[in-house]
C-alpha positions, 0 to 999 in steps of 0.5 A: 852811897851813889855809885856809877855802874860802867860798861866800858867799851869792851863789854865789861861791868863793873861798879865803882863807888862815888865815895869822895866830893870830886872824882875825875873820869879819862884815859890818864892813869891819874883819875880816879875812874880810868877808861881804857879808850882812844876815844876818852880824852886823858882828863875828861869829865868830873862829878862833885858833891854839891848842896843841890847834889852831884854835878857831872862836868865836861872838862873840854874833851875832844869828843864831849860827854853826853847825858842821857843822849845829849851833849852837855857841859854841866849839870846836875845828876839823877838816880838812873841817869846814864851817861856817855863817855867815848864807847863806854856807858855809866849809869849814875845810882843813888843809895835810895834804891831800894835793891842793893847791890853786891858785887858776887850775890848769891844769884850771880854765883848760880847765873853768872854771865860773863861779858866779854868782847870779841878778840882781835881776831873775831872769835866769838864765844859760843855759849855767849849766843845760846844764853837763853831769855831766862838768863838775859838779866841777873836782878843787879842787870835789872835795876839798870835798864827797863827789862824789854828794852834790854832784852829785846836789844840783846835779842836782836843783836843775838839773832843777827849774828846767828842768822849770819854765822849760820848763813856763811856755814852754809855758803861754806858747803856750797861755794868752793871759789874763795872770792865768790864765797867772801862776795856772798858772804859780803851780801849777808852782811849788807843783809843785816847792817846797813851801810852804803857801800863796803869793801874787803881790802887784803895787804900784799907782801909789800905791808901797808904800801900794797893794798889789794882790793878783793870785794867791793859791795854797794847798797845801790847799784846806781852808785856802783855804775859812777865808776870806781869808788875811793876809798879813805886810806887815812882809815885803813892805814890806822887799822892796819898801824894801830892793829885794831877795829875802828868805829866812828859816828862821824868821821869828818868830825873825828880827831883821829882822821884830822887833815884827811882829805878823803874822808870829806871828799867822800862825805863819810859819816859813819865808819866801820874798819875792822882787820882782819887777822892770820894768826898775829900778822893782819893780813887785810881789812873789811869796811863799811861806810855810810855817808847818811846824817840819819844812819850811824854804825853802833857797837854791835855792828862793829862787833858784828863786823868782827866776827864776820872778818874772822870768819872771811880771814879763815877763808883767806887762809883756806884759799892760801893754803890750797893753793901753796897745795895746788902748786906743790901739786903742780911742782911735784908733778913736773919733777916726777916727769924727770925725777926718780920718784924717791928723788922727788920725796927727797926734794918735796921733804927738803929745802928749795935750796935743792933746786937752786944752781950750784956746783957739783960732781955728776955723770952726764948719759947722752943717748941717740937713736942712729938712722932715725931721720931715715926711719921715719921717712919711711914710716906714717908720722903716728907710728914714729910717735909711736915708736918714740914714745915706746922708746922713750918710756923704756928709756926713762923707767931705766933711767929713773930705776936708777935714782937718775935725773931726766934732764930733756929729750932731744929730738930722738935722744936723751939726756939724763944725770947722775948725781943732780940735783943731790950727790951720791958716792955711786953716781958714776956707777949707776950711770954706767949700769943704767947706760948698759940696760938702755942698750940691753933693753933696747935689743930685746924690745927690736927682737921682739918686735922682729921687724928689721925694717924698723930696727933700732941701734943707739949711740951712747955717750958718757962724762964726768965733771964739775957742773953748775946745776940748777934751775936755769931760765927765763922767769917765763920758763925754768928748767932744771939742768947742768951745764959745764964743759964735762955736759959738752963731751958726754954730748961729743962722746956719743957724736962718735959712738958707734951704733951700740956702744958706749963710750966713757970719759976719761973722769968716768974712767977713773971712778968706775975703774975696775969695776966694768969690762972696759977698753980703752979707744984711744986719743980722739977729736971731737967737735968744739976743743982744739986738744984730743981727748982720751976715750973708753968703752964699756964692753 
C-alpha cells in the first residue's frame, strides 16, 4: 500500500497511509491529511488512483504544490518523489520496496530520536545538538533520503547553531553593556546566515504603536552609509499580532503582506521575522532581510534565528532587571540620606504608595543655629563648612535614632518629622526626645570644643497637625515633604525661640502632656496669622 512519509512544518514525522482512490491534503479539518499550516490553503491538493497509477493534483492553492522542487499542477507520482506543500515535506512511497516500515520497530525503541521545533520561545533541547552522526538515521530515516546528504544537511545545521551558542556565551562573560552585547551577538549571526541587513526591534509600553529600534546590522557597510533604513511594519506588526515566527521566500509575492507597500518599495525577497519573548508577553522582534533573487531564507535559518532571539530576550531581561535594580539602588540611596535606616527597609518592603501625597498626623522640629551669620564672618569659609558639617551629622544621627524623617536643611538649620511617611502612636513623643538631645548634644560638642569664640546655641520649634505628605515637585525634581498650616508654626515657633530652648504647640501640647517637665509661655504673635497662638516650653 503506498503511503506519504510527512515532515511537517514543526519538525515532525509521521506516516500516513494511501488506503483510499482519493484523499485530499490542507489546513481544513475536512481532509483526509490536515496540515496545520498558514501556509497551506484549506483544500490544497489531491492524489487519485489511476490505471496509470497515483496522480498528485494541485487544487488552485495560493502558494502552489511542488514535485520535487517544481511547480506543477498534475502529474503522476513515483516511488521516492517528494513533494512540497507550504513548510511541510511529503515524501510519496510505494509498497515495492523492500524495507517495511513500522511505526515503533525494535530499532527505534533503542534509538528513538524525537523531532521537536523549537518553542516560541526559542528554547532549544540540548541533547537535540549532541546526537552523535551514529544515531543521525534510524533505518526507516534511511530509505527516505540518501545517507550523505542528509547527514551532512543535519551536520552543518548542527555546527552552525553550536558555533553560535557557544559564541554568545562566550560574549556573555566578556561584554557587560547590554546593546554592545545584543550588537555582537547580531555580528555572529550575520556570520552564519546571510541576509543584506537585519534589525532587532523592541515594543515600548505603548505595544505595537511604539516600536523602538535598538540594533540595526548590514551586510554592506556601502548600504548603511544611504541614510536610515525602512522597514516593513506590515511584517513586524504580524509577528507581534499572530505572536509567532514569519518565513517567506518571497514576500512581495506572499499573501499574507498583500497591499503592503513597504515590503515592495524595499524589494524584499526573502524575509526572516522572529519575536522575541518575556515569559507570555512579546517584548520585540528580530529580522533578517534579503532582497537578492538567488538568496532565500530556509527553515533552519529561522529556527536559527529563534534560538538567537531567545538568547537576545534573556539579555533584554537581565538588562531590565539591573536596571529596576540599579534604580532601587539609587532610591534607596536618596531615602537613606532623610530616612531612619528601618524606615527605608520599611518603605523598599512596602508599596510605592507609601511615597505617594496624602494626609496625616505628624510632629514638624525645626532647629536653628543662632548668630550663625556672624559666625561665619569671622571664620575661613572651609572651617564653616567644617563646623556644618559636623553639626549637621550630630543633628541627623539623633534624628534618625528616633525613626524620624530628614525633611531638608536650610541654610544652618534643619527640618525633620515625625510621623511621615508612616504613623506611629508615638510621633509627637520622640519629636520631643529627639529635640531635647539635639539641645543636649549640641552643649556638649561646644564643651568639648572649649572654644567660646565659635560657641554655638540652637533655637527650636516644635507642632503638630494634619499635613498633606508626599513626594512634592516638578517631574525634574521630586522631594519628599509636608505641607500644611501646622510645618507654618513649627517653623514660627522657632523664629521666636530663645537660643536653647524649645517651644511646642498647642496640638503637641495636648499629646505629650504629662509626660515632660513642660511651661507654659503664653499668648504669642508670630509672623503669617493675624490671631495669637498659645505657646509651650519643654524645660
Amino acid at each position: 500500500m503506498p503511503s506519504l512519509d510527512v515532515i511537517t512544518n514543526d519538525g515532525r514525522r509521521s506516516n500516513f497511509q494511501i488506503d483510499k482512490e482519493r484523499i485530499t491534503i490542507g489546513r481544513s479539518k475536512d481532509n483526509n491529511l490536515i496540515l496545520s499550516d498558514k501556509t497551506v490553503s484549506r483544500h490544497h491538493a489531491e492524489i487519485l488512483e489511476t490505471k496509470e497509477g497515483h496522480i498528485l493534483k494541485d487544487l488552485g492553492s495560493e502558494n502552489g504544490t511542488k514535485l520535487n522542487r517544481k511547480s506543477i499542477q498534475s502529474i503522476l507520482l513515483k516511488h521516492k518523489d517528494e513533494i512540497k506543500i507550504g513548510s511541510s515535506s511529503l515524501v510519496f512511497l510505494t509498497k515495492k520496496d523492500s524495507l517495511v516500515l513500522t511505526t515503533d520497530g525494535d530499532y527505534e525503541k533503542e534509538n528513538k530520536r524525537v523531532i521537536r521545533s523549537l518553542s516560541e520561545t526559542g528554547v532549544i533541547d540540548s541533547q537535540e545538538l549532541l546526537v552523535s552522526t551514529q544515531d543521525m538515521k534510524t533505518p526507516r530515516e534511511a530509505a527516505i533520503l540518501p545517507a550523505s546528504q542528509e547527514t551532512q544537511a543535519e551536520l552543518e545545521r548542527r555546527n552552525k547553531v553550536l558555533w553560535l551558542l557557544f559564541e554568545i556565551s562566550r560574549q556573555l562573560n566578556s561584554i557587560t553593556d547590554f546593546r554592545e552585547l545584543l550588537e555582537k551577538i547580531m555580528d555572529l549571526v550575520f556570520r552564519v546566515i546571510d541576509a543584506d541587513y537585519g534589525f532587532l526591534i523592541l515594543t515600548g509600553d505603548e505595544g505595537e504603536s511604539d516600536l523602538d529600534p535598538l540594533v540595526v546590522k548590514y551586510k554592506d557597510d556601502q548600504e548603511k552609509d544611504k541614510g536610515k533604513l525602512k522597514v516593513s511594519r506590515t511584517i513586524i506588526d504580524k509577528v507581534i499580532h499572530d505572536k509567532e515566527a514569519i518565513l517567506t521566500s518571497n514576500a512581495m509575492a506572499d499573501s499574507r503582506f498583500d497591499g503592503a507597500k513597504s515590503v515592495f518599495i524595499q524589494k524584499l525577497r526573502s524575509v526572516i521575522c522572529a519575536p522575541l519573548w518575556r515569559k507570555d508577553k512579546i517584548i520585540g522582534v528580530i529580522q533578517l532581510d534579503s532582497v537578492r533573487f538567488d538568496n532565500q531564507f530556509t527553515k533552519d535559518d529561522l529556527e536559527l534565528l529563534k534560538a538567537t532571539g531567545s538568547q537576545m530576550a534573556m539579555i533584554l531581561e537581565q538588562a531590565s532587571l539591573n536596571e529596576k535594580i540599579r534604580q532601587e539602588e539609587m532610591r534607596r540611596s536618596r531615602l537613606e540620606r532623610f530616612l531612619a535606616p528601618q524606615v527605608v527597609e520599611m518603605i523598599v518592603k512596602g508599596s510605592q504608595e507609601v511615597m505617594e501625597p496624602k494626609e496625616l498626623t505628624a510632629t514638624m522640629v525645626f532647629t536653628d543655629i543662632t548668630a550663625f551669620t556672624q559666625l561665619a564672618e569671622q571664620i575661613p569659609p572651609q572651617e564653616t563648612n567644617m563646623i556644618l558639617n559636623q553639626y549637621f551629622s550630630i543633628m541627623t544621627d539623633i534624628i534618625f535614632s528616633y525613626d524620624g524623617t530628614l525633611d531638608k536643611y536650610i541654610g544652618d538649620g534643619l527640618m525633620a518629622i515625625f510621623g511621615a511617611p508612616m504613623e506611629r502612636e508615638d510621633d509627637t513623643e520622640r519629636a520631643i526626645l529627639a529635640a531635647k538631645e539635639m539641645k543636649e548634644r549640641l552643649a556638649r560638642m561646644m564643651a568639648e570644643q572649649g572654644n567660646q569664640r565659635k560657641k554655638l546655641d540652637i533655637r527650636i520649634g516644635v507642632n503638630t497637625g494634619r499635613v498633606v505628605a508626599g513626594s512634592i515637585g516638578s517631574p525634574r525634581r521630586m522631594d519628599y515633604t509636608v505641607i500644611g498650616d501646622p510645618v507654618n508654626i513649627a517653623s514660627r515657633l522657632e523664629s521666636i525661640a530663645k537660643p536653647n530652648q524649645i517651644l511646642i504647640g498647642e496640638d503637641t501640647y495636648r499629646a505629650v502632656k504629662g509626660k515632660f517637665k513642660i511651661r507654659k509661655v503664653g499668648r504669642k504673635k508670630v509672623k503669617g496669622r493675624s490671631a495669637e497662638i498659645t505657646v509651650y516650653e519643654i524645660i
